[in-house]
C-alpha positions in Angstrom: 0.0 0.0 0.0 1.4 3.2 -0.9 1.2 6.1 1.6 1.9 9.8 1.2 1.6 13.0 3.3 -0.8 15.8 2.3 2.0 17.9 1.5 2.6 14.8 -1.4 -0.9 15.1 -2.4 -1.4 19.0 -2.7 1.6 19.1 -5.1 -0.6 17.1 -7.6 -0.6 19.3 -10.5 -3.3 20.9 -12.8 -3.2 22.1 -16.3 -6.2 23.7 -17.8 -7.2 27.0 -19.8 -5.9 26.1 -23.1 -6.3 28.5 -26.1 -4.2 28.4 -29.9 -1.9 31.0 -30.5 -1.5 31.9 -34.1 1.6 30.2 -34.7 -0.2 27.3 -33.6 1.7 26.4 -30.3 -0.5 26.1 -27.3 -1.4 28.4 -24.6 -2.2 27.5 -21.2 -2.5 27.4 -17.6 -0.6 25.5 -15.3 0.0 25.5 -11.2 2.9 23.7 -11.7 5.3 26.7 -9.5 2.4 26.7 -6.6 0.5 29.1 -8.4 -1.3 28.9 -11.9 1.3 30.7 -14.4 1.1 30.7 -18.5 3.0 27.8 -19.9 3.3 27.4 -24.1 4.0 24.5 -26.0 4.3 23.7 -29.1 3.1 20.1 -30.0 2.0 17.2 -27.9 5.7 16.0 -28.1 6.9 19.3 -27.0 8.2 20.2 -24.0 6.3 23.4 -22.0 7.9 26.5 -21.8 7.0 28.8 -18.5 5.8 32.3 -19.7 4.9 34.5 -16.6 6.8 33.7 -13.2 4.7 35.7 -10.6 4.0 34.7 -7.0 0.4 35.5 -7.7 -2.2 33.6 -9.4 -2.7 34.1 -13.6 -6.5 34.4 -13.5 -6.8 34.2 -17.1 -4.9 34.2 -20.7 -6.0 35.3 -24.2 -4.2 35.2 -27.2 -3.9 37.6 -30.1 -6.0 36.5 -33.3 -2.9 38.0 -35.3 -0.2 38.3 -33.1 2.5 35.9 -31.2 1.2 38.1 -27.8 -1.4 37.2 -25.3 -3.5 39.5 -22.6 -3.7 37.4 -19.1 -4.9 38.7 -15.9 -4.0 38.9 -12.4 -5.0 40.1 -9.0 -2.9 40.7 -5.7 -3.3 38.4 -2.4 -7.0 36.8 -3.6 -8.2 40.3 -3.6 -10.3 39.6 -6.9 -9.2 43.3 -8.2 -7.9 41.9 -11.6 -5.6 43.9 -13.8 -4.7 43.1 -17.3 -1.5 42.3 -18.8 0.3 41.9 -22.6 2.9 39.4 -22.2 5.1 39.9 -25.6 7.0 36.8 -27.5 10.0 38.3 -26.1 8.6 37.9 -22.7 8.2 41.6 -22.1 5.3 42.0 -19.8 3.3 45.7 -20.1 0.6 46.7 -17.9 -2.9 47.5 -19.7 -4.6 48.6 -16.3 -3.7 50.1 -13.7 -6.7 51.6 -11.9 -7.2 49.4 -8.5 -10.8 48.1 -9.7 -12.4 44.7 -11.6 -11.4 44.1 -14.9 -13.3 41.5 -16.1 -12.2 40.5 -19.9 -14.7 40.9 -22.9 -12.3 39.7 -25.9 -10.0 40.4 -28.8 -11.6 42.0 -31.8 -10.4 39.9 -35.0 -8.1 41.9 -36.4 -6.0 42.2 -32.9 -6.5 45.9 -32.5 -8.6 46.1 -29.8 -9.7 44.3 -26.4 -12.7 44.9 -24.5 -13.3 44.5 -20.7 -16.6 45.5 -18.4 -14.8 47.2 -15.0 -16.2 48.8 -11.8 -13.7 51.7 -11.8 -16.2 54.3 -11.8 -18.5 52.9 -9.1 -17.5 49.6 -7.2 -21.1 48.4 -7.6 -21.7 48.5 -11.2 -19.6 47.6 -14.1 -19.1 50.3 -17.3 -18.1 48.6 -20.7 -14.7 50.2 -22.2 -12.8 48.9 -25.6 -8.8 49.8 -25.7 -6.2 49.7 -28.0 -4.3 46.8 -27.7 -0.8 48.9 -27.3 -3.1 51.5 -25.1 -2.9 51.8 -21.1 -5.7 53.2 -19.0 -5.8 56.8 -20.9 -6.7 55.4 -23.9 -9.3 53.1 -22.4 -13.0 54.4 -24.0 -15.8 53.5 -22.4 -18.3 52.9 -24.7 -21.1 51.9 -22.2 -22.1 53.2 -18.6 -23.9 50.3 -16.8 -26.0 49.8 -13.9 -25.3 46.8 -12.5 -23.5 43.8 -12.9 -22.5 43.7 -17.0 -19.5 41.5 -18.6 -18.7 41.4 -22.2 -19.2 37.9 -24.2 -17.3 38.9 -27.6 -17.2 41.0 -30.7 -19.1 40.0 -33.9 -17.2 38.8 -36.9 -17.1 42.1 -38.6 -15.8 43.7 -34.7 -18.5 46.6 -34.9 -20.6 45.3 -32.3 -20.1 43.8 -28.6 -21.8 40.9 -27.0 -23.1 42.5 -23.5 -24.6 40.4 -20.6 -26.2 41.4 -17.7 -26.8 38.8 -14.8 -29.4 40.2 -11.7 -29.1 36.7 -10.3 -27.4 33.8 -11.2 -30.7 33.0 -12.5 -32.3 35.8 -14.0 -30.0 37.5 -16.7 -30.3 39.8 -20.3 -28.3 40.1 -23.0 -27.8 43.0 -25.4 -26.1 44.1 -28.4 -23.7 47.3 -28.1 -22.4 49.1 -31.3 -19.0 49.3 -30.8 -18.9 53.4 -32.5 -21.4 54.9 -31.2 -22.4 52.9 -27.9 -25.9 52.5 -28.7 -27.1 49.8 -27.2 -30.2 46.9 -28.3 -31.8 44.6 -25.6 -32.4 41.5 -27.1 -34.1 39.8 -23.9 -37.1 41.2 -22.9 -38.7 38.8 -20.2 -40.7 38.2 -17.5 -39.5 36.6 -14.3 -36.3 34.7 -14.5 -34.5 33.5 -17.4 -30.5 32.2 -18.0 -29.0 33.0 -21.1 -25.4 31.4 -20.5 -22.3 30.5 -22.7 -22.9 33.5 -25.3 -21.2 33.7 -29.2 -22.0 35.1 -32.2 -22.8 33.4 -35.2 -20.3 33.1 -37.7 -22.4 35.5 -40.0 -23.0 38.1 -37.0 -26.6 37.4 -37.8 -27.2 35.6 -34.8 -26.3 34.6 -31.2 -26.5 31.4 -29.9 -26.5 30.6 -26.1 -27.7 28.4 -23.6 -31.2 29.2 -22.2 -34.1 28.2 -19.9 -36.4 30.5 -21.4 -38.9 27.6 -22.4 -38.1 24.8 -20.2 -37.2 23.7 -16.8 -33.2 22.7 -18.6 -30.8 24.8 -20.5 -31.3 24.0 -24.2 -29.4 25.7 -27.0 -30.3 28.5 -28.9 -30.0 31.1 -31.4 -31.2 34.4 -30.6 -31.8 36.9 -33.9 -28.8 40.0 -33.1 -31.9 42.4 -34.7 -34.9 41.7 -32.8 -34.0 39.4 -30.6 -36.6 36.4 -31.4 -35.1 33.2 -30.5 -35.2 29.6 -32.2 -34.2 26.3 -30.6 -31.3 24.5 -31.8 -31.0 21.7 -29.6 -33.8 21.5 -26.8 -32.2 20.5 -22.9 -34.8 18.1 -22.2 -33.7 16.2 -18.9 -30.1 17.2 -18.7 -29.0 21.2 -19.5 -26.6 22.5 -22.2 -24.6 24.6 -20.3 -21.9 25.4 -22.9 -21.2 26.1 -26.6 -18.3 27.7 -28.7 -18.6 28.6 -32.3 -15.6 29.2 -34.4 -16.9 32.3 -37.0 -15.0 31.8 -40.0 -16.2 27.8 -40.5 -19.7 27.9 -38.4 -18.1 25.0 -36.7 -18.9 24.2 -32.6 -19.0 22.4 -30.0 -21.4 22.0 -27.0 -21.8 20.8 -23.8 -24.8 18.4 -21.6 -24.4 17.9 -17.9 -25.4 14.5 -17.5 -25.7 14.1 -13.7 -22.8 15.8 -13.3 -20.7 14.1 -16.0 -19.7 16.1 -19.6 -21.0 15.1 -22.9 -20.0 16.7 -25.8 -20.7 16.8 -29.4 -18.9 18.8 -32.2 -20.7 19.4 -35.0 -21.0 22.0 -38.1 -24.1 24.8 -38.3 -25.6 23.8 -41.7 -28.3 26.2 -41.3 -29.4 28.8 -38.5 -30.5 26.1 -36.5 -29.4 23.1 -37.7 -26.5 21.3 -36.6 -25.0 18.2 -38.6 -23.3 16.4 -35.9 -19.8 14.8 -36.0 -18.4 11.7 -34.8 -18.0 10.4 -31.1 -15.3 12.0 -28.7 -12.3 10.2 -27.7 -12.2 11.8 -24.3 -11.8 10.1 -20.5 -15.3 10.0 -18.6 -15.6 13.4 -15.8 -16.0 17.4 -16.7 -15.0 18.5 -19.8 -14.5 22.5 -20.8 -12.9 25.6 -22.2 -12.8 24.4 -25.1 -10.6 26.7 -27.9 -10.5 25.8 -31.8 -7.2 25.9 -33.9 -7.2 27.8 -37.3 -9.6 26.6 -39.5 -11.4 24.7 -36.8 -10.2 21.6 -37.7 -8.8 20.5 -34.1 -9.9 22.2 -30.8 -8.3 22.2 -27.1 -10.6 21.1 -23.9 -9.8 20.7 -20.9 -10.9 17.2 -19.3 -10.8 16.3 -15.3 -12.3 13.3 -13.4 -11.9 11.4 -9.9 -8.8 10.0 -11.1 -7.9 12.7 -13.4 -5.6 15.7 -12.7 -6.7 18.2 -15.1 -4.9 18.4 -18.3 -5.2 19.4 -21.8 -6.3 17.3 -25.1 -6.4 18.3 -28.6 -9.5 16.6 -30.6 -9.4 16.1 -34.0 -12.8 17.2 -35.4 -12.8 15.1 -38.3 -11.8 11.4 -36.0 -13.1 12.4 -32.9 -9.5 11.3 -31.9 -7.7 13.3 -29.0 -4.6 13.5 -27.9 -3.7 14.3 -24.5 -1.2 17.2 -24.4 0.1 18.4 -21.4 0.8 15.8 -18.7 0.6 17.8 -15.3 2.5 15.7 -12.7 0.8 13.4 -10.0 3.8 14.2 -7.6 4.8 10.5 -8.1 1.6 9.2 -6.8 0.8 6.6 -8.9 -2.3 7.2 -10.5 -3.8 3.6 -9.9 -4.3 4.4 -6.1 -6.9 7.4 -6.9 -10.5 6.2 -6.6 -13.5 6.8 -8.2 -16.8 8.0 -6.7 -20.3 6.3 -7.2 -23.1 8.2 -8.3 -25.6 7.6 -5.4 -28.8 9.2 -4.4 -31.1 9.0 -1.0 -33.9 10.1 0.4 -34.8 13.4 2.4 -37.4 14.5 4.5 -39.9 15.2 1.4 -39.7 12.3 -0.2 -36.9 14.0 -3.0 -34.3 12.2 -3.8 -31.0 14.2 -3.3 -28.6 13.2 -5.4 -24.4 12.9 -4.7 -20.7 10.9 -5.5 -19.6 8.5 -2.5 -16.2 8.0 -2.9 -14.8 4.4 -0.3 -11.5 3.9 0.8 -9.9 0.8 -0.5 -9.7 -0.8 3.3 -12.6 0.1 5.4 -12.2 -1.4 9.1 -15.2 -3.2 10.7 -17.0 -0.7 12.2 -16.9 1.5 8.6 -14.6 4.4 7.8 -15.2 7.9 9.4 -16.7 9.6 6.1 -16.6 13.6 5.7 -19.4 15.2 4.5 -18.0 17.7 1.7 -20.8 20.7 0.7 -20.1 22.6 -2.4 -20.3 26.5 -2.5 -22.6 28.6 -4.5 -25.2 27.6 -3.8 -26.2 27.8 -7.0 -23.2 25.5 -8.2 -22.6 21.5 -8.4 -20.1 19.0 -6.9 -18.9 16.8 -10.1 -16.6 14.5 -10.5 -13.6 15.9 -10.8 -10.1 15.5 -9.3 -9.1 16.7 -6.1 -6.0 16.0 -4.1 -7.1 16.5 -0.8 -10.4 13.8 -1.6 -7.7 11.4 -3.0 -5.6 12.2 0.3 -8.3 11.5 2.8 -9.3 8.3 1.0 -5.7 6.8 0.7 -5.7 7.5 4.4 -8.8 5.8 5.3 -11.5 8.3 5.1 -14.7 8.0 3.1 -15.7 11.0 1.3 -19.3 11.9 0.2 -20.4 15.1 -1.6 -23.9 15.4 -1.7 -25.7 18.1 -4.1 -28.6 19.3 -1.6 -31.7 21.0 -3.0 -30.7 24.3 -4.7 -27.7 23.1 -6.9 -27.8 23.6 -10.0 -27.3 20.7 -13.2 -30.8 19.6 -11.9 -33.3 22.2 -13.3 -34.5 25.1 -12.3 -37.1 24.3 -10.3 -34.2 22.1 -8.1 -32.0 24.9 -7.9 -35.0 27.4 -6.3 -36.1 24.8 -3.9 -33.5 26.7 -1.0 -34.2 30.1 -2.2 -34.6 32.8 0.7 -37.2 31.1 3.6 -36.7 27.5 2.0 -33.2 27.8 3.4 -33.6 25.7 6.5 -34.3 22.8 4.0 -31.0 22.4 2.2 -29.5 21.8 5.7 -32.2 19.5 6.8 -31.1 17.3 3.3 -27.6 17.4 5.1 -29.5 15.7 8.2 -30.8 13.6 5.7 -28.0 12.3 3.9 -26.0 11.2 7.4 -29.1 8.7 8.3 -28.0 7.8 5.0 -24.8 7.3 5.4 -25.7 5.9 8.9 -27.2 2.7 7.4 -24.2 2.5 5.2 -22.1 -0.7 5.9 -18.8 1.6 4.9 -19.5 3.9 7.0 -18.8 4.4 10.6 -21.8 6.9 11.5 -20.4 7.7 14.3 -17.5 9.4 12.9 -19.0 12.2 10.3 -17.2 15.5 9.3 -18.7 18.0 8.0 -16.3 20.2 5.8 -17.7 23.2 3.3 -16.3 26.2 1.8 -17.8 29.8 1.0 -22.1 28.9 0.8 -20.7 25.6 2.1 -18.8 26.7 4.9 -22.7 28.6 6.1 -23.7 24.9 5.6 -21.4 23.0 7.7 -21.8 25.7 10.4 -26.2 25.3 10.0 -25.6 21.5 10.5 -23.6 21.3 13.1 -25.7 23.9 14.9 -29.0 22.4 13.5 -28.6 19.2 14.4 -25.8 18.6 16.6 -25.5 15.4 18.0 -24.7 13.8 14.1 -20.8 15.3 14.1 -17.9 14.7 15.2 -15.9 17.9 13.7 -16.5 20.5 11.6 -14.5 21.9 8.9 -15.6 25.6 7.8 -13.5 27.0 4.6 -14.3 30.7 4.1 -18.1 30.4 5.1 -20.9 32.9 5.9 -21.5 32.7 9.7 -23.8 35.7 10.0 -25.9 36.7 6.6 -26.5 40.2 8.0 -23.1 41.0 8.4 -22.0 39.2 5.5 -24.7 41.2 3.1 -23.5 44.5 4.9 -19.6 43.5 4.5 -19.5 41.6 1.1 -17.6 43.7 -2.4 -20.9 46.2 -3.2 -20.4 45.0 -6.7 -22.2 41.4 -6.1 -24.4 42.7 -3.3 -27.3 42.9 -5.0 -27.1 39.3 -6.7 -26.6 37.8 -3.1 -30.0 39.4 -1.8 -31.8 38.0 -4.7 -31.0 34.4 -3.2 -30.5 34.7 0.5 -32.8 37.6 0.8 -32.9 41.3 1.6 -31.2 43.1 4.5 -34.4 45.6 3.8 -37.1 43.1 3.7 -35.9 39.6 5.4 -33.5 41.0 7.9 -35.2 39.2 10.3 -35.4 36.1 8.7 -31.7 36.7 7.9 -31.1 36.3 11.6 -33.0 33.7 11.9 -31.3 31.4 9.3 -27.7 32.7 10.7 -25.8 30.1 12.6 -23.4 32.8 14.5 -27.0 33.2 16.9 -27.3 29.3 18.0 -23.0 28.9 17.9 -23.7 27.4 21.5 -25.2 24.6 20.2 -22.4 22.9 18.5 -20.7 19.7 20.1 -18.7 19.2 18.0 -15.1 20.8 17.5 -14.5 23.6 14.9 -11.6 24.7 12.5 -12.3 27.9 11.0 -9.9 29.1 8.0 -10.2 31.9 6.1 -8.5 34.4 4.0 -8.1 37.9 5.1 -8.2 39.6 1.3 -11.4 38.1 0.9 -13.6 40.8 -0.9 -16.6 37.9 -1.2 -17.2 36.7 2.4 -15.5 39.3 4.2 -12.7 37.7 7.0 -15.0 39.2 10.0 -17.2 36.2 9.3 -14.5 33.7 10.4 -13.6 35.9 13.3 -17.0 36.3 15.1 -17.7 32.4 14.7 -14.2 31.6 16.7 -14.7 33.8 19.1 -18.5 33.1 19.8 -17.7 29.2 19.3 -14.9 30.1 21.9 -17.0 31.9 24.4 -19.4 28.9 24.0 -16.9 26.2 25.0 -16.5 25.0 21.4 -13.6 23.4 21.4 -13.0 25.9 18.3 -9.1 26.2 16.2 -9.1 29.3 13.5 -6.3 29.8 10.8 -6.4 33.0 8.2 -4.0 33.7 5.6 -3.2 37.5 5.2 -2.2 36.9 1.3 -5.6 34.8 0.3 -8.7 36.1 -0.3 -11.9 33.6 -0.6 -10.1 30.2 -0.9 -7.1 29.1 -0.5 -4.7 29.0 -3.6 -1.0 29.6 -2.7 0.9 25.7 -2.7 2.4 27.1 0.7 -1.0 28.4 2.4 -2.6 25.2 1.1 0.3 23.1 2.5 -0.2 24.8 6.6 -3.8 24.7 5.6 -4.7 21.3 5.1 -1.8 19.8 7.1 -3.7 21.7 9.9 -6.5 20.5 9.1 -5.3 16.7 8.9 -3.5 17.5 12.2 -7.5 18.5 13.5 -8.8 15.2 12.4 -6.4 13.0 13.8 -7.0 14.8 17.2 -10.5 14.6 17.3 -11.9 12.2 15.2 
């Protein structure tokens, strides 16, 4: 049996983000120095070439349509205030931005001239739309659109006189418009009533058209093709049980590719638009079984990069041959010597809750389970409005090898489901997501790999609220609790929280005008003194989502309660933990916390 330390584990490596540059060599992320940096290469058979060698995180990378030079992004210490970069062939990094705001990136225009970006640097709580010159600084920025709220930019049309604009009042109600990229006027092309997605936005290849992922006539995310005039929308390919939740078209040979969430896992089909709406569909994908995205086509569309994960796949980059369906895995991120063999795979389970629903989530069981079952940690996803899927993570693999079962359940309010699943925790319903965490340990009680005497709860951001809910809910189940980043208080978290994403927090938690109350009501940092179980609260201190007072208040209530309570915050992390050192004293910590009390 093999056996590794954490610190083993967390230097698994990830490469993802992939994009063609124009001399055909291949662009992409990689954490491979403890943060993700831009790494080129030029074939499969190639060896990668580091491009950028910063201690902070590359949040994104772009490359030129006509040039050997690529725009990537970065903020400082987690802080989320992005600034945008060229990085030259030479290596010669120049600074596009410097005003200490968002910059959130819109997009080359075709001919390489220009780049557009949506920022806050006007107002922190609404975003403007601005086009530059690609050898411009902040000067030379022009904003072509004020906004109101919370806008980003999807793209420029083929002919690069008009922008793709998107505007999101909730994570599940959201418009999108076309701005002319002259004179700023801008077209709504969305006009609804009550709340609609429109996700995963590109033009057509004629600039006629714009196809996306909606929910505007179903309970799913289908695909389809909204008119760039008057906005009347045709389905290409209808969601039915499972959503599309991605496409990218390449606009000089109509070709794409899109993406169905099948319970979690990644389907997709390349195909070519033979008509507005008609798609003749290629052959079968080559590609490992998990999550499958970002995908970025070659010149002339004839190959395109993806990034692929699963349970026992670090994430790396293939290149598919459209034509064969054939891919070729690229870049082989290191397992830090762990052979690959020992990582396990999760089942696709599901159980029953209080209402009779069945919740559903991946169980993951150590090779050796003793007789009385394996302690098992309950692992809640963010969001809410998100989805645990299978995909790799070090620190599961790590608590398997050593004997721990892992189970990440998606409670009511995830999304992949519907959109009826996804509302069912929305503002007074919240009480019921936790009560399907309650559900899911009788579950896991009955389970003859389980020890159900011996569940952990561990969550981060919306997840860490939920570990701190359960344990306070129902606290006689635990026997630790693990909270990452999480809401402890939504009052002071709604006052506290970046005034740029207020607003689409209140839409799902509820107001601090109208619910305040209820808000209080829901918040665990009022019943702390009902926790048995012991607590490890981490957090970052840059953290402009769930502001670091959150963590503080829960220690030192959980303290003042006799919670046997540990806290650890990172002064250079903002919400998460991303730095290979931070995650190293992090999660050795936290192995350190289980070993003591579980």
């Amino acid at each position: 049996m093999y056996e590794y330390d954490i610190e083993r584990y967390l230097n698994v490596r990830n490469a993802f983000g992939a994009a063609f540059r124009t001399d055909g060599a291949l662009s992409f992320r990689m954490d491979t120095t403890g943060t993700p940096q831009l790494w080129t290469m030029a074939g499969a058979d190639g060896w990668p070439t580091q491009r950028t060698f910063y201690d902070e995180r590359v949040t994104f990378a772009s490359p030129s349509p006509e040039r050997v030079e690529t725009i990537f992004g970065m903020d400082e210490g987690g802080n989320e205030r992005q600034g945008l970069f060229r990085l030259d062939d030479d290596g010669v990094v120049t600074p596009l931005t410097e005003a200490d705001a968002k910059h959130r990136w819109g997009g080359w225009s075709h001919d390489g001239e220009r780049f557009a970006f949506a920022s806050n640097r006007r107002e922190r709580s609404v975003f403007d739309i601005y086009v530059q010159p690609r050898d411009g600084g902040d000067e030379d920025a022009r904003r072509l659109h004020k906004g109101g709220g919370w806008l980003s930019v999807a793209g420029w049309c083929p002919a690069d006189s008009r922008l793709l604009v998107h505007e999101a009042r909730s994570n599940f109600d959201q418009d999108v418009y076309v701005l002319d990229a002259e004179s700023g006027d801008l077209t709504h092309l969305t006009d609804h009533d009550g709340d609609v997605r429109y996700t995963s936005l590109s033009w057509g290849p004629d600039g006629g058209g714009i196809y996306c992922c909606s929910d505007l006539d179903g309970d799913t995310l289908s695909l389809v093709r909204l008119d760039a005039t008057d906005g009347s929308v045709s389905t290409v390919e209808d969601g039915g049980s499972w959503s599309l939740d991605g496409v990218a078209i390449d606009h000089e040979t109509g070709r794409l590719v899109y993406s169905r969430n099948v319970d979690g896992y990644t389907e997709l089909t390349v195909g070519d638009l033979v008509g507005a709406t008609e798609i003749d569909a290629g052959p079968a994908l080559d590609l490992p079984s998990g999550i499958a995205g970002g995908v970025s086509f070659d010149e002339g569309a004839e190959r395109f990069a993806v990034t692929v994960t699963a349970d026992t796949v670090n994430a790396n980059v293939y290149v598919v041959d459209v034509e064969t369906g054939e891919a070729e895995r690229w870049t082989h991120a290191p397992t830090a010597g762990i052979p690959d063999s020992t990582f396990v795979e999760s089942e696709l389970v599901r159980y029953g809750t209080f209402d009779d629903r069945e919740i559903p989530g991946y169980l993951s069981i150590p090779d050796t389970v003793p007789e009385d079952g394996a302690p098992t940690v309950i692992d809640i996803h963010g969001g809410p409005e998100s989805q645990r899927r299978p995909s790799f993570s070090a620190v599961k693999q790590y608590l398997l090898a050593h004997g721990y079962a892992v189970f990440e359940p998606n409670v009511r309010g995830s999304t992949g489901y519907g959109r009826s699943y996804a509302a069912l925790d929305d503002v007074e319903k919240r009480p019921d997501s936790v009560a399907d965490i309650d559900a899911a340990a009788g579950w896991l009680d009955d389970h003859p790999d389980v020890d159900g005497e011996r569940l952990i709860l561990k969550g981060g951001s919306y997840g860490g609220f939920m570990t701190l809910a359960a344990l306070t809910a129902y606290p006689d189940r635990w026997a630790a609790g693990i909270d990452i980043v999480g809401i402890a208080n939504f009052v002071t978290f709604l006052e506290n929280t970046g005034s740029w994403r207020r607003a689409l927090r209140e839409t799902e938690y509820g107001s601090l005008e109208e619910d305040r109350e209820f808000l209080e009501s829901i918040s665990p940092i009022n019943t702390i003194d009902r926790i048995e179980a012991p607590l490890f609260v981490l957090h970052g201190a840059n953290d402009p989502r769930v502001p670091v007072g959150e963590a503080e208040q829960v220690a030192a209530a959980a303290e003042d309660a006799g919670v046997p309570v540990r806290t650890l915050i990172f002064d250079d992390e903002g919400h998460g933990i991303s730095k290979l050192d931070n995650r190293i004293e992090a999660y050795t910590a936290i192995v350190d916390f289980l070993d003591e009390h579980v």
